[in-house]
N, C-alpha and C positions, 0 to 999 in steps of 0.2 A: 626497509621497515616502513609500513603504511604511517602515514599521517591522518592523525584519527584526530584533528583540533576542530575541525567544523562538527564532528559528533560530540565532543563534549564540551563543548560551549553551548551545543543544543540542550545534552543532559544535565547541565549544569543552571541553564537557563528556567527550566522547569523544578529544578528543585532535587533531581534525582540523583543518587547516590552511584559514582563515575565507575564502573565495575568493567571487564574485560569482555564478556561474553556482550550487555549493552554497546557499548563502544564496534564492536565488531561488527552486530548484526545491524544498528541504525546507520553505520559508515555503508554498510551494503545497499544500504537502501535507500540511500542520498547517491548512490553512485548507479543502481539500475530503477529503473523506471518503469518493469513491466509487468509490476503488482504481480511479485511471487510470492507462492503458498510457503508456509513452514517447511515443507519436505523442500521444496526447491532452495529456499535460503540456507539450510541445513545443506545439502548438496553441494552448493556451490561454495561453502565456507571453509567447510571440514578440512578438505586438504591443508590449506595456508592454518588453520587452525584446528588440531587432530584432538584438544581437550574439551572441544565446545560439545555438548550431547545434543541431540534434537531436543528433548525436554528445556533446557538451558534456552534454546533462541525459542518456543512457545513462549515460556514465559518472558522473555523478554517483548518478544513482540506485542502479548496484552498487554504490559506494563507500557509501552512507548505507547500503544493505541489507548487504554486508560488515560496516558495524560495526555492526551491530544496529540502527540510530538509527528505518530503516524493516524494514517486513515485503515480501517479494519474493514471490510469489503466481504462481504456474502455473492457468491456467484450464484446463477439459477441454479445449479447444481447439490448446491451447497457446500464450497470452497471456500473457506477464510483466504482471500487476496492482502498484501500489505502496500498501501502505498504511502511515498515520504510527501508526496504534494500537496498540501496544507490549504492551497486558494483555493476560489471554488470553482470547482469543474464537474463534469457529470462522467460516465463510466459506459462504456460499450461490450458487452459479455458475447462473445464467439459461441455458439449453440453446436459448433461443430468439433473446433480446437480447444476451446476450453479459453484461450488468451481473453484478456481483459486489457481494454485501450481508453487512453481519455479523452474525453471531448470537450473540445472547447464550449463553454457557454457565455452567455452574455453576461452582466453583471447583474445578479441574482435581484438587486432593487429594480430593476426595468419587469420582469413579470412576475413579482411575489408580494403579495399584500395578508399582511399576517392576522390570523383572526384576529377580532376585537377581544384583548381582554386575556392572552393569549403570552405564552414566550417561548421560541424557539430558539432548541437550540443547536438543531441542524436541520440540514434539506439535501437530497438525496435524491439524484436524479440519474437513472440508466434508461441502457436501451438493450433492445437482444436481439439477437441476429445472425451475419455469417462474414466475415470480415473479409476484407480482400483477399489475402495470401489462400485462405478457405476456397471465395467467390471464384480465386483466379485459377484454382486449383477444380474446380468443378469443370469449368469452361474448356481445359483440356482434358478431359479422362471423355 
């Protein structure tokens, strides 16, 4: 049986109400890293857990992404990505595979000076491109 205490100590921590389909789908996403869409979390879920519907981890996913818990990612394409990594980093969108990868940034006070008068309450930084495994896969064909 999985150990779901790091997910609900998270959803507990925000205030949310500790429900099975929650617990499942943010335990998946503290455990993969490569900002999957709904159909892929649905995919990779279902078997180990055959009553979750795709409908069931949408909604969970906005709900974690409304309270902050994940990051909600638009791809060029226009792909809701989910990622669990909270610090700030910026995002790298594959123009050819579709994958989404992060990048490291600097700490966001070294190049941001926020208008006068102003308050943010996020910043959002990608790039687009063609990512290695893509780059390296050109190079041989």
């Amino acid at each position: 049986m999985r150990d779901f205490s790091r997910a609900e100590k998270a959803l507990k921590a925000e205030g949310l109400r500790i429900t099975r389909p929650r617990l499942v789908v943010y335990d998946y996403l503290l455990d993969n890293k490569t900002h999957p869409t709904c159909d892929q979390i649905y995919h990779s879920i279902v078997n180990d857990y055959p009553h979750i519907s795709f409908s069931s981890v949408y909604n969970v996913t906005e709900k974690l992404s409304n309270s902050g818990l994940i990051l909600k990612l638009v791809s060029p394409c226009g792909e809701m990505h989910y990622d669990s990594t909270n610090c700030f980093h910026g995002h790298f969108y594959c123009l050819k595979c579709s994958c989404v990868l992060d990048l490291d940034l600097p700490d966001v006070k070294s190049f941001y000076k926020p208008i006068s008068g102003s308050t943010t309450t996020s910043i959002t930084i990608s790039a687009e491109g063609i990512c290695p495994m893509c780059s390296k896969n050109e190079q041989v064909n």
